[in-house]
C-alpha positions in Angstrom: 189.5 168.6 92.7 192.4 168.9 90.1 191.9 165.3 89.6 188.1 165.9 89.1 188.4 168.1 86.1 191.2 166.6 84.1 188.8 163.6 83.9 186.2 165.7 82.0 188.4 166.5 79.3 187.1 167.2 75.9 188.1 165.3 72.7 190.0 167.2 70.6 188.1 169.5 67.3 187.8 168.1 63.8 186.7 171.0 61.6 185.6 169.0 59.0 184.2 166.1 61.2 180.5 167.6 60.4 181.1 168.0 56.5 179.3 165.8 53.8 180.5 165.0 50.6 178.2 167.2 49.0 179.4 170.5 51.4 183.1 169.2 51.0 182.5 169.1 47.0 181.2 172.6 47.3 183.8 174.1 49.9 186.1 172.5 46.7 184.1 173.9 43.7 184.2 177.7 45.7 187.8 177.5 46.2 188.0 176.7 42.4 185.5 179.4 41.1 187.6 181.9 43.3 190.9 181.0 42.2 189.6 181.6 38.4 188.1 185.1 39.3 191.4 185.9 40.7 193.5 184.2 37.5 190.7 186.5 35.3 191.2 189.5 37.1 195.2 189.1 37.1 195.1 188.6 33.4 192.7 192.0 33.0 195.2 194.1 34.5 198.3 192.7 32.8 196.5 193.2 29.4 195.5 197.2 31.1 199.3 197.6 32.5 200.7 196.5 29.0 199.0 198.9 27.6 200.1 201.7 29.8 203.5 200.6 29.3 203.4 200.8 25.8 204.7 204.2 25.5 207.3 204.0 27.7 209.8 202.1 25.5 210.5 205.4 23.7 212.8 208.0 24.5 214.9 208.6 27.4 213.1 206.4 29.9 213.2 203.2 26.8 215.5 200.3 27.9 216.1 198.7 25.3 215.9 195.5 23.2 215.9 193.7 26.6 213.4 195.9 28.6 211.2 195.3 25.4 211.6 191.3 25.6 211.1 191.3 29.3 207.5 193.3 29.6 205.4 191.2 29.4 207.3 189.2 32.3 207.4 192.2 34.8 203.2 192.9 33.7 202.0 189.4 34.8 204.1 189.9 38.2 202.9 193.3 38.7 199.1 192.0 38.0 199.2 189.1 40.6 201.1 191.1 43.0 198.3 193.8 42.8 195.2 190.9 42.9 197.1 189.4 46.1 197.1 193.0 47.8 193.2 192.9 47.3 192.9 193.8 43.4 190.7 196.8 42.4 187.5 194.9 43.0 187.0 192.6 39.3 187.3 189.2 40.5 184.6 189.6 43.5 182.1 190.7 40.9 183.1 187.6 38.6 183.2 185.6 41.6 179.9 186.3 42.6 178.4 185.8 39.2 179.8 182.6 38.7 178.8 181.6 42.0 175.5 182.6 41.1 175.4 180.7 37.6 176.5 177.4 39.3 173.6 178.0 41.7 175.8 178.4 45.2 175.4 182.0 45.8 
């Protein structure tokens, strides 16, 4: 009986054995329009956390010339970091209306 069943085994799953050029271009151009949302949100919120940083290079809590330099360095990290956690919600809006605009919504 053992024999019996290892006959009917199945071929192995291709997940994109089904896909056409046309949904394999479009799989491509989503994965393109989402990566930009994400870029777009990433650069909003380094623009929003250099400006709350802004005041904090005076007084006690300033570091100096080289915190000053480095800023805009630690804002861009901060920004992706936050947009790879999930992001505040910006770049599923964009992504939607650009999905929309190129007609694949």
């Amino acid at each position: 009986m053992t024999s019996a069943l290892s006959s009917l085994a199945l071929p192995p799953v291709n997940p994109t054995a089904g896909l056409t050029a046309t949904s394999a271009a479009e799989l491509a151009k989503r994965g393109e329009i989402k990566k930009t949302a994400q870029d777009f949100e990433a650069s909003f919120l380094s623009v929003m956390l250099g400006e709350m940083f802004q005041g904090v290079d005076e007084g006690e809590f300033s570091g100096g010339q080289g915190a000053q330099m480095f800023r805009s360095f630690l804002t861009d990290a901060m920004s992706k970091s936050m947009v790879k956690a999930g992001g505040v919600g910006l770049a599923s809006s964009v992504q939607a209306q650009m999905l929309k605009m190129q007609g694949l919504s």
